[in-house]
N, C-alpha and C positions, 0 to 999 in steps of 0.2 A: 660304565658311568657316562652319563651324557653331561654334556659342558658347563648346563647349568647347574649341574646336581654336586659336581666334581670340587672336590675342597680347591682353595685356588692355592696354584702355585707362583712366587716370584721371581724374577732374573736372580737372585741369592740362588735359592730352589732349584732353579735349571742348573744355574753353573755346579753349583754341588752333586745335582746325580750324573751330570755331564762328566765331572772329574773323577764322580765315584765309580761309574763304570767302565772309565778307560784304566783304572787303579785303585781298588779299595785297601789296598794294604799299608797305603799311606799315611803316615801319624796325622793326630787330628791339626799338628801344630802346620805341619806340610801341605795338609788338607785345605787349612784355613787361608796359610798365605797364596796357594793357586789359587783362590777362590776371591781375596781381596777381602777377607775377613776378618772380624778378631778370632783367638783360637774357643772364646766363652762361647761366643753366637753359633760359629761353626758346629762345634758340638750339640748346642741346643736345637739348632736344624736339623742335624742328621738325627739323630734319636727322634724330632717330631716326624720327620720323614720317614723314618724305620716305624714307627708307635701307629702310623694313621695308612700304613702298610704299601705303600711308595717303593720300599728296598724292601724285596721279603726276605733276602738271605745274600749272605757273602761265602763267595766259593773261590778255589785257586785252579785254574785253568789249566791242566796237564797238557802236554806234548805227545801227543800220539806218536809219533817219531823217534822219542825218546823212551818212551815207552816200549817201541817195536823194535828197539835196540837191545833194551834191555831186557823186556820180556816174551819175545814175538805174537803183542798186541798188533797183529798187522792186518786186522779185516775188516774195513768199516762197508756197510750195507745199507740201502733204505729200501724199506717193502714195501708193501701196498695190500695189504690185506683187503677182504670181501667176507663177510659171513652169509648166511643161507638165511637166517631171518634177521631183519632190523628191527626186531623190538627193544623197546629199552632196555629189559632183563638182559637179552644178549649181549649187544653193546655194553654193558654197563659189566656183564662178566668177564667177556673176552679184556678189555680193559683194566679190569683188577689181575687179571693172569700178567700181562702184559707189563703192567710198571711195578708186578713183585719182580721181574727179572733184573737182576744187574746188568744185564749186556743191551739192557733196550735203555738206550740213552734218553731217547722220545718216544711220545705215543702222542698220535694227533688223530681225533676223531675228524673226517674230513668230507664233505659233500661238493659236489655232488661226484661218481666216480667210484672208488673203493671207498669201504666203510672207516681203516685204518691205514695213515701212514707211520711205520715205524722207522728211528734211527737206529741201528744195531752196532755195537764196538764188540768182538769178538778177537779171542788170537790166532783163528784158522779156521781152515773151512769144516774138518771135523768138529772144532766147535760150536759152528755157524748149524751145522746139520744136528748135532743134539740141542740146539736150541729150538730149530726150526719142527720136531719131533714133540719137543714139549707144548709149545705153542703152537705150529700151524696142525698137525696131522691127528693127534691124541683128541684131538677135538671137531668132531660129528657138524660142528655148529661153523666150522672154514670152508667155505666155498671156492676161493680162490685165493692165491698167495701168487706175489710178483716183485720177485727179485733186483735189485739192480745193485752191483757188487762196484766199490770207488776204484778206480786208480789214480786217482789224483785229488787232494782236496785243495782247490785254488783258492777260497776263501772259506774264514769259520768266526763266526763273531756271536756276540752276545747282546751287544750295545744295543738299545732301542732307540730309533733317532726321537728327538725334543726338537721340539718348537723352540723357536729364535727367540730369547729373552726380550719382552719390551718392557719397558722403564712405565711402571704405573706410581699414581701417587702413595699407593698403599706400600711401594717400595721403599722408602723412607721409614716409614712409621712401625715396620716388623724386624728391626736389627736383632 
């Protein structure tokens, strides 16, 4: 959406996805006093916010460490895929193969470079290789596939940065 075209948002607005993404699990009533609202309005925001599709969904952010304790979830990977033709059918196949798998976190169609970058959560490398069997080898249409296996993840976030709320007249008039 270009700036003109973009439903407007208010300093309410910001602060609200501001708060909602650093914690959506929060009552609305909790919501509302970080927010410096009443808890009516709060609610009424967030529903328009979610209705004009702003928050497309709320998820709970697991622990891969916790995880790899408990279940040895311990193999995170990002690929690089390259197919043999870029036609849209193609891409648009490999693609659907790609995000039916539960172990591909992400799938990022990406230019210029490889066709696909994938995030993969795996619990080992025998897993990693019946995945990599299903997706990269079974298919005539992978030119090239390039691994890069984590041993460390220093940072992992969700949050999208927002713009600095500025105080418009119309802020007033939409409580």
């Amino acid at each position: 959406m270009t700036k003109a075209s973009s439903p407007e948002l208010d300093a309410a607005d910001l602060r609200l996805l501001s708060l909602l993404q650093q914690d959506a699990s929060r009552s609305n009533q909790a919501l509302a006093d970080a927010a410096t609202l009443s808890a009516a309005t709060c609610h009424r925001r967030v529903k328009r916010l979610r209705d004009e599709g702003f928050i497309e969904r709320e998820v709970a952010i697991l622990s891969p460490h916790k995880l790899a304790e408990a279940f040895g979830w311990g193999l995170s990977a990002l690929v690089e895929i390259t197919l043999d033709t870029q036609t849209q059918e193609a891409l648009d196949a490999f693609e659907a193969r790609a995000v039916a798998e539960a172990e591909v976190q992400q799938c990022w169609r990406v230019s210029p470079g490889p066709d696909f970058v994938l995030v993969l959560q795996v619990t080992d490398m025998p897993a990693y290789q019946a995945l990599a069997t299903r997706l990269f080898t079974q298919d005539a249409l992978v030119r090239n596939v390039r691994a890069f296996f984590s041993v460390k993840r220093a940072k992992f976030g969700a949050q999208l940065p927002l713009p600095l709320p500025t105080s418009r007249p119309q802020d007033q008039r939409r409580g």
